[in-house]
N, C-alpha and C positions, 0 to 999 in steps of 0.2 A: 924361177918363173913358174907360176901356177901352169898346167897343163890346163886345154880346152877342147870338153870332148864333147863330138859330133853332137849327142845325144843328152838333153839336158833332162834332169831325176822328174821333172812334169814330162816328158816323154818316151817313159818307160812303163810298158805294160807287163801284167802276169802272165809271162807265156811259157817259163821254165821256171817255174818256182820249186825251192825246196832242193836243189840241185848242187848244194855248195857252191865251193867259191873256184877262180880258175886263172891263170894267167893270158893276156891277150897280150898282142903289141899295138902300140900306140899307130902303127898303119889301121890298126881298123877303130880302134875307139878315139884318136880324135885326127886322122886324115880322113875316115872314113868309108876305108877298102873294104871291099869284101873279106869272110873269111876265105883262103885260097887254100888251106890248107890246118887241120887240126889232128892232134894224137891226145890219147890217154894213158898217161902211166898210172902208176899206183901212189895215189894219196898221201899226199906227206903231211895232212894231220884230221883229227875229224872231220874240219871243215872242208878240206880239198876235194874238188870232184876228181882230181886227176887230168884235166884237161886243159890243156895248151894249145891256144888260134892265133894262129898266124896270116895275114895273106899270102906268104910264098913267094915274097920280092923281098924279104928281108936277107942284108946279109947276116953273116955270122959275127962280124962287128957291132952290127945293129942290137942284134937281138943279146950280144954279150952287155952289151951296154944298159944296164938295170933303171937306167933313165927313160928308157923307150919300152917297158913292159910295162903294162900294175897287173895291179890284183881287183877282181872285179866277181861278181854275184853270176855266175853263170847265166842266170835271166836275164843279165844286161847284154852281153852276147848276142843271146837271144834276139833281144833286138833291135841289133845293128846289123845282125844278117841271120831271119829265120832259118832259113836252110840248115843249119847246124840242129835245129827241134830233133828231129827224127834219126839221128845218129846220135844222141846222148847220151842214152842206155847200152851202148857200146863198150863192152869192157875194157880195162885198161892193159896195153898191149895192140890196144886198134889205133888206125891211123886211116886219116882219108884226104884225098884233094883233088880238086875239080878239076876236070878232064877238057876238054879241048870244045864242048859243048854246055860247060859250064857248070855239069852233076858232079855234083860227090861220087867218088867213088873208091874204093875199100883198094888201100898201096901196103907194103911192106915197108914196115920202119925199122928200126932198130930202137928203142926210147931210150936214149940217153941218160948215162950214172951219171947223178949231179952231187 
């Protein structure tokens, strides 16, 4: 079954362009959620920005589950929740997720060997 996301290609603007490409979970590009939580590793090929969004209610089932990820243009991210704009330039190594008042704000990760 085709996936169907929130956001359809006539509702996508340039708001992160030129950004590569990035992994999301399917909580945010077609339930909808906010991003609740995003890290950056190190780029596993030109194209990759390095960056993985999650909302932060996924389990570790979920997100094992290569059914409930894609692969998506970072602009598209973008926006489904601008909030992520201004932490992109973020090196990889950084991690962030929204606090108890709804800001991003900069956590300790560990980024996971895949």
């Amino acid at each position: 079954m085709a996936k169907r996301y929130r956001l359809g290609p006539d509702q996508i603007r340039p708001l992160a362009r030129g950004r590569g490409s990035c992994l999301a979970s399917d909580h945010i590009t077609v339930d909808g959620r906010p991003v609740g939580f995003m890290y950056r590793e190190e780029p596993d090929t030109e194209f990759d920005s390095g960056w993985r969004f999650l909302s932060g209610l996924e389990s570790d089932a979920y997100v094992d589950d290569l059914g409930n990820v894609g692969l998506h243009d970072v602009n598209t991210i973008a926006n489904y929740d601008p909030d992520v704009i201004p932490l992109l330039d973020a090196p990889p190594g950084s991690a962030f997720e929204r606090d108890d008042d709804g800001q991003f704000v900069q956590v300790d990760f560990e980024v996971p060997d895949e």
